[in-house]
C-alpha positions in Angstrom: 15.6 8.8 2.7 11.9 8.6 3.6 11.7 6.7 7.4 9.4 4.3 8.1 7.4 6.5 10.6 7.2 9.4 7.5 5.9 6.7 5.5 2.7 5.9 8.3 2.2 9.8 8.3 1.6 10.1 4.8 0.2 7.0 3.9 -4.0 8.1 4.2 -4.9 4.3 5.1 -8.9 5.7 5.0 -8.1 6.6 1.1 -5.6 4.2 -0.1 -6.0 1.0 2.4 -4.4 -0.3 5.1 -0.8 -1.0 5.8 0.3 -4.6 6.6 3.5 -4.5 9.5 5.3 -7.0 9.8 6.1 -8.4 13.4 9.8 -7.4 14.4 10.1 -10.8 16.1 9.6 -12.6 12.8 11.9 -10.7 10.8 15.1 -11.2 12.9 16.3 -14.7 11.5 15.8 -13.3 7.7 19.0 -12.1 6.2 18.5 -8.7 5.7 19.7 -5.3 7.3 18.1 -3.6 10.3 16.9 -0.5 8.3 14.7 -3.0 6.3 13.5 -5.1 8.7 12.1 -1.8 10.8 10.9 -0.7 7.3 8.4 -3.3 7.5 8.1 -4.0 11.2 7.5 0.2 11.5 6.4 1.5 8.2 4.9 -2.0 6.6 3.7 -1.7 3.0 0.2 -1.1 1.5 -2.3 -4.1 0.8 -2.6 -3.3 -2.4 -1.2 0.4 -3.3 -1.0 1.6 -7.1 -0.6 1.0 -9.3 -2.3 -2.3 -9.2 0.2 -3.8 -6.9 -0.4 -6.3 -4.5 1.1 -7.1 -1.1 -1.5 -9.4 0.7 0.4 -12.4 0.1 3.6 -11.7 1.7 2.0 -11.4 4.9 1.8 -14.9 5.9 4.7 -15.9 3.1 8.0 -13.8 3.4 10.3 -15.7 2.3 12.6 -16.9 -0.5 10.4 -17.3 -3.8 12.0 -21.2 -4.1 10.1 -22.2 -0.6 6.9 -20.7 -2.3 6.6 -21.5 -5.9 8.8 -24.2 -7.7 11.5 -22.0 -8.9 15.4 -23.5 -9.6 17.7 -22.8 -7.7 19.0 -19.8 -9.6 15.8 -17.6 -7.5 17.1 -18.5 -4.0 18.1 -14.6 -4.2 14.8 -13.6 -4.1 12.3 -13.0 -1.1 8.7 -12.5 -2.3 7.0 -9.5 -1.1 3.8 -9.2 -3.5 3.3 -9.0 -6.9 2.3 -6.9 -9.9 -1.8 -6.4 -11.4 -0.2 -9.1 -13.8 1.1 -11.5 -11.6 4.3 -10.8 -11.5 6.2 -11.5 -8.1 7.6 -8.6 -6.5 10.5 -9.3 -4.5 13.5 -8.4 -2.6 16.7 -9.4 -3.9 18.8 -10.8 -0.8 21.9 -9.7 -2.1 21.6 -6.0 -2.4 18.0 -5.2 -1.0 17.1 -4.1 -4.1 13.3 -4.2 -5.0 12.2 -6.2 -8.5 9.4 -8.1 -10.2 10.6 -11.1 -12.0 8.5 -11.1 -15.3 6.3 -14.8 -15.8 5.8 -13.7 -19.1 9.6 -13.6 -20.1 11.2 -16.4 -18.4 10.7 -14.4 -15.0 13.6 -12.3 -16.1 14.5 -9.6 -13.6 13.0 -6.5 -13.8 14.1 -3.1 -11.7 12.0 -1.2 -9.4 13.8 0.6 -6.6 16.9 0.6 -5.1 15.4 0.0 -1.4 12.3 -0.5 0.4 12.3 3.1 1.7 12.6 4.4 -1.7 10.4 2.0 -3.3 7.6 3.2 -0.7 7.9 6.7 -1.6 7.9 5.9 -5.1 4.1 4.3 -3.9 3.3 7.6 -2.2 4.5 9.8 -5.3 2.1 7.7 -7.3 -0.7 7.9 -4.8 0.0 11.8 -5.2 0.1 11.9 -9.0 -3.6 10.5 -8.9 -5.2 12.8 -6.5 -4.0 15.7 -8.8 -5.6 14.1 -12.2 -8.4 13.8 -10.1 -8.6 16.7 -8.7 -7.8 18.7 -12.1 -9.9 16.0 -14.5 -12.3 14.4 -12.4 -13.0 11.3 -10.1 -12.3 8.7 -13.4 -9.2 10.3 -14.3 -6.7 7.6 -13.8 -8.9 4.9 -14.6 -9.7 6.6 -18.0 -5.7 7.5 -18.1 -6.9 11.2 -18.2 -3.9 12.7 -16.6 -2.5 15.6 -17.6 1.2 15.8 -19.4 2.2 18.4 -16.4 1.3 15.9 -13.7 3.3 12.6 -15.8 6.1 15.3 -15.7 5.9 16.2 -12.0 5.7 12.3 -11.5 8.8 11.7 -13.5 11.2 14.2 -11.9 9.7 13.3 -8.4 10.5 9.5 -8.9 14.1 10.5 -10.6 14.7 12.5 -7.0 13.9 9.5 -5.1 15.6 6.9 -6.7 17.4 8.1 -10.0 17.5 4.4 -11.9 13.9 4.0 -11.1 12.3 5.5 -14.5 15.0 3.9 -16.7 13.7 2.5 -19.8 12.8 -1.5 -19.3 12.3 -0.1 -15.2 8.8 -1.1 -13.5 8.3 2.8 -13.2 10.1 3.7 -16.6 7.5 1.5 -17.9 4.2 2.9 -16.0 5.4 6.7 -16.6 5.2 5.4 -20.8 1.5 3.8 -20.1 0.4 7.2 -18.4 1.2 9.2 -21.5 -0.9 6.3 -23.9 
């Protein structure tokens, strides 16, 4: 399990951005475990890390998605941490600490990510990796041109199966960005 310092050591914040922490003393009312809460009191998350996600927002608004947006009741399980390059909110499922987007454009139906912020995180890193090598074997507009080689995709896909192995699942949020790299 990647710890929140490994994730500051790794995470190049010249490269990729900065990391937004969140201050310890505001996380202890808000129902989640103690490894979380450092997570993102020590290790924090990226402003906006690839793949086009988004984590500005939670920042100054973490907490449950119904206090933000008008939501039934039925999202009260869900603490908004960012969002998706399509809007998507990007949350923390109270319950179970698992990581999701809920998906606007299907009756925000719930959509896996990661089984826990740690994972989730290194997921992040793994992708931040998978770039530099298209980049570094195709050129500076590799991954914006989706020139990556089929080796890399690979290496990306068994990395993220290591780290969490629900996370590249068919219908998953990284299931589905493995099947856009190889369009």
């Amino acid at each position: 399990m990647l710890l929140p310092e490994e994730f500051n050591r790794n995470w190049d914040v010249n490269k990729n951005g900065p990391l937004l922490k969140f201050p310890y003393d505001d996380l202890i009312a808000v129902p989640f475990s103690e490894d979380f809460k450092q997570f993102l009191s020590i290790g924090g998350l990226p402003e906006t890390p690839p793949p086009y996600l988004d984590f500005t927002s939670s920042q100054t608004s973490f907490k449950p998605i119904t206090s933000i947006f008008d939501m039934s009741e039925a999202f009260q399980k869900y603490w908004l941490l960012g969002s998706t390059g399509s809007g998507d909110p990007v949350c923390i499922v109270k319950s179970n600490e698992r990581i999701v987007y809920l998906d606007n454009g299907n009756e925000y139906k719930e959509v896996f990510i990661n089984s826990s912020i740690n994972q989730f995180a290194e997921c992040i890193l793994l992708f931040s990796e998978m770039i530099d090598k298209a980049i570094h074997i195709n050129g500076e507009d590799a991954f914006i041109d989706n020139d990556i080689p089929e080796d890399v995709i690979e290496w990306l896909k068994e990395e993220l199966k290591r780290v969490d192995s629900n996370c590249t699942r068919e219908g998953s949020f990284w299931g589905t960005e493995i099947e856009n790299l190889y369009e």
